[in-house]
Residue, then its C-alpha position, 0 to 999 in steps of 0.5 A: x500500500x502507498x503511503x504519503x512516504x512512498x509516494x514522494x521518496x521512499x529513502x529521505x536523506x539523513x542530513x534532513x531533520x523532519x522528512x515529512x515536513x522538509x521533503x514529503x509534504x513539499x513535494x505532494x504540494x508540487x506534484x512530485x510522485x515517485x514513479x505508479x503504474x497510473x503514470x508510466x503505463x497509463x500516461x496520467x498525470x501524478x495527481x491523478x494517478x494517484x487519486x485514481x489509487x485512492x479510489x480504486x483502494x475506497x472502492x474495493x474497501x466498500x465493496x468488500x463491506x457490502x458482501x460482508x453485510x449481505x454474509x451476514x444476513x439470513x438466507x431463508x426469510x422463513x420462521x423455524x417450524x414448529x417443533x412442539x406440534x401444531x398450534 
């Protein structure tokens, strides 16, 4: 899965004290992603690219919580017979 830290650079160097703040969210801010399949394969900008890996990861994430709702409920909406006899 991506991260803010692998989207820009995955090995900051040692000299920069906070990563994030120094190099990370300067670079989101500009646009400079490390290389995704959205941009090399597909040609799509990085913003895209990368929204376009967030919306396919939330839309696999509700799906999968739509199926796991519907495991969960009963497949037979009728009552249980009576075991005790009739009425």
């Amino acid at each position: 899965m991506m991260t803010l830290a692998t989207i820009t650079n995955a090995c900051p160097d040692y000299t920069i004290y906070n990563p994030l703040t120094e190099l990370h969210i300067p670079k989101l801010l500009r646009g400079e992603f490390s290389y995704t399949l959205g941009t090399e394969v597909f040609g799509l900008p990085p913003y895209a690219s990368v929204a376009l890996f967030y919306a396919i990861l939330i839309g696999g994430i509700a799906w999968m919580w739509h199926l796991a709702g519907k495991a969960e409920k009963p497949t037979e909406t009728q009552p249980f017979p009576n075991l005790d006899g009739p009425g």
